[in-house]
C-alpha positions, 0 to 999 in steps of 0.5 A: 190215452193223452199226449200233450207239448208244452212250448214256451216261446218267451216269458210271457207266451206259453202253448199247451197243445194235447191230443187225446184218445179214448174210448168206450163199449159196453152191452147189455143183454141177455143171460146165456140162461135166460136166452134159453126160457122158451119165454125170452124171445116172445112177445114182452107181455103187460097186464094191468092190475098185475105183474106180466112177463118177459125180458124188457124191451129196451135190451140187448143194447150197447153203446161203442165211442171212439173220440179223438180230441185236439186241444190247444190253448195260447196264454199270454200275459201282457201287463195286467192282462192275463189272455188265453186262445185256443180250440177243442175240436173233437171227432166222436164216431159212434156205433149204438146197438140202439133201443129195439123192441126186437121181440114186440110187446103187448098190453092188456087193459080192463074193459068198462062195458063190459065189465072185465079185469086186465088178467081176465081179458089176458086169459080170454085173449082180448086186448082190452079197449085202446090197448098196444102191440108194438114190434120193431124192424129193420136196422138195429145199428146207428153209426153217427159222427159227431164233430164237436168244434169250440174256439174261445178267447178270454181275458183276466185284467186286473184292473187294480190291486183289489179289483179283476175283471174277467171276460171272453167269447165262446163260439161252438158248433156241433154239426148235422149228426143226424144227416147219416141217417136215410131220413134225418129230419122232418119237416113240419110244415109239410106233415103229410109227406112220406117219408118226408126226410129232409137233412138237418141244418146246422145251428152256425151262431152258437156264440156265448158271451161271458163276464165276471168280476172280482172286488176286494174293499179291505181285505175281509170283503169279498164281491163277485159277480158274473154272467154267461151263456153256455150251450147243451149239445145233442146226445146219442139217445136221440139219434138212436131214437131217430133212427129205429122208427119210420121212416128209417126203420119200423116201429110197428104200433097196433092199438085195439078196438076201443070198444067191448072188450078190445080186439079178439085173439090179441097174443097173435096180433103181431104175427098178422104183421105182413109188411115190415116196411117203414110205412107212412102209419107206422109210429115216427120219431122225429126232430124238426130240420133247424133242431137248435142247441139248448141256451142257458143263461147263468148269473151270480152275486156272492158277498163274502165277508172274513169274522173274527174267530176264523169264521167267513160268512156268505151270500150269494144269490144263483139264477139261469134261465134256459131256453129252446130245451129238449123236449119231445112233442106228440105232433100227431095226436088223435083226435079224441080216440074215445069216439074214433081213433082219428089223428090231425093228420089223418094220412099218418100215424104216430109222429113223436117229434123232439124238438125245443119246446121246453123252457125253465127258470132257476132262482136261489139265494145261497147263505154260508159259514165256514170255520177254518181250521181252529183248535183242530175244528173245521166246519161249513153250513150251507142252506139254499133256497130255490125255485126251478120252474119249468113246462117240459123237465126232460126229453124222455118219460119218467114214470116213477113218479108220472113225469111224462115229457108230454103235455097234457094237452098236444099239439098244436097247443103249446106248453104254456099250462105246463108252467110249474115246479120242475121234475127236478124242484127241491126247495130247501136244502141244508148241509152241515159238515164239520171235522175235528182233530183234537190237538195233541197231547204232548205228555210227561214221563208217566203219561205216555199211555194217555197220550196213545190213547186220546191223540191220533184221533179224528171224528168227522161228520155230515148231515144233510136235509133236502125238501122233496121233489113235485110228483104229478097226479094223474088220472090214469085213463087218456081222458082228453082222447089225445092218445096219451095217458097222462091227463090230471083232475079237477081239484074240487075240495081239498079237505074231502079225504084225498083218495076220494075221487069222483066222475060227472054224471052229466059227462056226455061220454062216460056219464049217467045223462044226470043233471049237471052237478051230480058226482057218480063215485070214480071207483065203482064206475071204473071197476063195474057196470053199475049205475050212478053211486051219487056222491057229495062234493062236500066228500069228493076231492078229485073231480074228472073234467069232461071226456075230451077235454082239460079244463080247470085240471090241477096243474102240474106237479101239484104234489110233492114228496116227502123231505129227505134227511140223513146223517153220516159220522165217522171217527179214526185212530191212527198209528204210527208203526215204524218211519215209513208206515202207519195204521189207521183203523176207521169206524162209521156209522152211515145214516146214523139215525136211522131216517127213512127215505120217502121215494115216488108214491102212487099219484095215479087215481085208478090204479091207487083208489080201487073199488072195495065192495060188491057190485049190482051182479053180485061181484065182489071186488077189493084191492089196496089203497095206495094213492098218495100212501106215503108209508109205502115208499120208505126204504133206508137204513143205518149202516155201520162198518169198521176197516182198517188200513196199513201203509207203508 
């Protein structure tokens, strides 16, 4: 809902204030009939190795924005200057239903000695060594203001007829969101302390330089250039996240035994829960006291260059650096949970801090041509070859293709292992696009039904190849002991079969006490009791490092998925019907060659390579092998549709 006053104050001074309004609100919840399952307002439940029950846990939700917006902009033109001044100031008042796990969760693991399924310590009732329940308290409401401020001025000065130089000033500042909270942020020198909460400071030097330039040699050659620093801001997930965990609200976490076959009666284990209290045990979300506003710098070189035969050629090399990005660090992690489920800091529990550990690295070289309209022929190809490197790809946890915002390794180590290809990382991409309208037919008497027939057309289509993105192996288990699951292997021959994997069997916690060098095959030692089955290296691709710790694992991101290809065509007729009114009738044929998707594939080692066979006792085992199977994540298909339209 915009207004805006234009004024001009002279030939050369022109304003343009607006003032705007909107607003948004939405939810998402449970059906009227699914309320009504007997099952909808119980516990979320988790098997491993099978499908479990119960609603998600991260509904009901809703999110309800109201924004008012004041801008202004000052233009003055003086000489060859063109300068503009103004101000964005924007006041957003929130109010989130935010993520509570209103119902609790919880999981079911397979134990190792002894030996039990997912599903069968689910129906005997034991949780499964170091498996979770979890269950939220308190207020589901977060009601944040954020007051967003931003001031620029900027200058176009044209220094000659063929040559502009562009440059300006940013400055923004976002405030404290956060300090509406009872404890908004924590401080990390001082750990121990509970609830601990100190306010947010504000970040106050958010100042963002930015240059660029233009030059034109003889009309057919283009340079331009330009480099700037620009600013992330916080957003409402994060604030929410704060808000519904200790010590604001109660996230409620208790792990099972990580012995035998885990802690017995496990369904009523969130019924035992008598404080619903924010206690100093309970999990912890978050952010550090100077949490800073993402810094990313952008920089670009074009050359364009005017052909003969209306054709216009380009490079252009594109790169960023970001610094201090949102990423969420496990501060407290245990020690090594499979000796005991001791923290570094052993007075709290889980401390989930989302900070700006993270950085990342952007380089491409663009190449492009473009055919301008000719003979009724307009086309454009570009390719882009790039490389995105970064140690923490975003501040919440993917698991679709085992992205986890956490290290390997936790604090108080850095992230500096965790430098490799990005989540995000495509490193080649090629569209093609073009589209044709013939010229028209202008037919003697006779021939008028030719011309209907062959002119009014026009065909166009666009063809796209994009390499695939990295995907993460996992081992599946928390070896290092740190409380997270998201531990790699040991790359031992890359030209065994990639599905064979094996343990130590010198690992002194999961090991056999063989010598040093023996390899015990992985999937018998994961799904039975059995000794040792030695294996050869010469045959095993993977390799576990020792309990507890990481050293040589592959590095992150190590595989990558399949490319991406897909073309889409259309052709249309139009009709003239009368004056004021024509009809068109369009057909299209999209992915037109029918090209399959490849999407996230099983990268995780237990779960996608499980024991085929019988063990010691007689206990027949077998499963599907889909770690690294490709052929399984394929989906897409031609799409062919026809429409017609009258307007008039």
């Amino acid at each position: 809902m915009p207004a805006s006053i234009t004024h001009i104050f002279s030939p050369n001074v022109l304003n343009e204030l607006r003032l705007a309004y909107s607003r948004i609100g939405f939810t998402f919840d449970l059906r009227p009939e699914t309320k009504a399952n007997p099952l909808a307002l119980s516990p979320t439940v988790a098997i491993s190795g099978v499908t479990g029950y119960g609603i998600p846990t991260n509904v009901p939700q809703g999110r309800f924005q109201n924004t008012y917006q004041l801008e202004d902009a000052l233009s003055w033109t003086h000489g060859s200057h063109s300068m503009k001044f103004g101000f964005d100031v924007e006041n957003q008042r929130l109010k989130d239903l935010i993520p509570f796990i209103y119902y609790g969760s919880e999981s079911y693991l397979a134990s190792k000695s002894p030996a039990y399924t997912g599903l069968a310590n689910f129906i005997d009732d034991f949780g499964g060594p170091a498996a979770s329940a979890q269950i939220s308290f308190g207020n589901p409401v977060a009601r944040a203001k954020i007051w967003v401020q931003n001031y620029f001025a900027q200058d176009s000065w044209k220094i000659a007829h063929n040559f502009t130089m562009d440059y300006g000033l940013r400055y923004e500042y976002d405030g404290t969101p956060f300090n509406f909270i009872p404890n908004p942020a924590f401080n990390p020198a001082n750990p121990a302390a509970f609830p601990g909460g100190v306010p947010q400071l504000p970040n106050k030097k958010n100042l963002a330089p930015r240059f660029g330039f233009n030059y034109s040699g003889d009309g057919k050659t283009v340079i331009s250039g330009g480099v700037g620093l620009f600013y992330s801001h916080i957003f409402a997930n994060v604030i929410d996240n704060i808000l519904g965990s200790s010590p604001n609200d109660a996230s409620k976490l208790i792990t099972s035994s990580s012995t035998g076959r885990g802690t017995s009666s496990w369904s009523t284990i969130l019924s035992t829960i008598t404080n619903k209290n924010p206690l100093i045990k309970d999990t912890s979300n978050v952010i550090p006291q100077k949490l800073l506003d993402p810094i990313t710098y952008e920089y670009n070189l074009r050359l364009q260059r005017q052909l003969p035969g209306a054709f216009v050629v380009a490079a252009e090399y594109v790169g960023n650096r970001g610094e201090h990005e949102y990423a969420s660090t496990e501060f407290n992690p245990t020690i090594n949970n499979q000796l005991a489920s001791t923290r570094i800091f052993p007075t709290r529990g889980r401390i989930i801090l989302q900070d700006n550990s993270a950085d990342s690295n952007y380089n491409s070289v663009q190449a492009e041509i473009q055919h301008r309209q000719r003979g009724g022929l307009t086309f454009r190809g570009v390719y882009t070859y790039s490389k995105l490197l970064d140690d923490g790809s975003e501040i919440f946890t993917d698991s679709s293709a085992n992205l986890s915002t956490y290290p390997e390794v936790q604090y108080p180590a850095t992230r500096r292992r965790e430098y490799a290809p990005s989540s995000f990382d495509h490193r080649h991409r090629i569209v093609v696009s073009a589209v044709y309208q013939p010229p028209v037919w202008h037919t003697e008497e006779g021939m008028h039904w030719a011309g209907h027939v062959v002119n009014g057309w026009m065909f166009s289509g666009i063809s796209s190849f994009q390499s695939g993105q990295p995907i993460n192996p996992e081992i599946g288990f928390d070896w290092n002991g740190d409380g997270i699951s998201n531990d790699r292997p040991i790359l031992l021959n890359k030209n065994a079969p990639l599905t064979n994997w094996a343990i130590k069997g010198d690992d002194p916690i999961f090991g056999f006490g063989l010598p040093a060098g023996t390899l015990c095959d992985g999937p018998r030692w994961w799904s039975t009791s059995d000794d040792c089955q030695v294996v050869s290296a010469a045959n095993t691709h993977w390799v576990t490092s020792f309990e507890g710790t990481t050293q040589n694992t592959v590095a992150r991101n190590y595989f990558f998925a399949d490319h991406q290809s897909r073309t889409d065509f259309s052709a249309e007729r139009s009709f003239r019907l009368t004056e004021k009114s024509d009809f068109m009738i369009r057909g299209e044929a999209l992915n037109v060659f029918n090209h399959g998707v490849t999407g996230n594939y099983n990268a995780t080692l237990i779960s996608g390579v499980p024991f085929n066979g019988t063990d010691a006792l007689g206990n027949k085992f077998s499963g599907t092998t889909t770690f690294g199977d490709k052929s399984r994540t394929v989906s897409g298909n031609r799409v062919l549709r026809i429409y017609a339209r009258i307007q008039f």
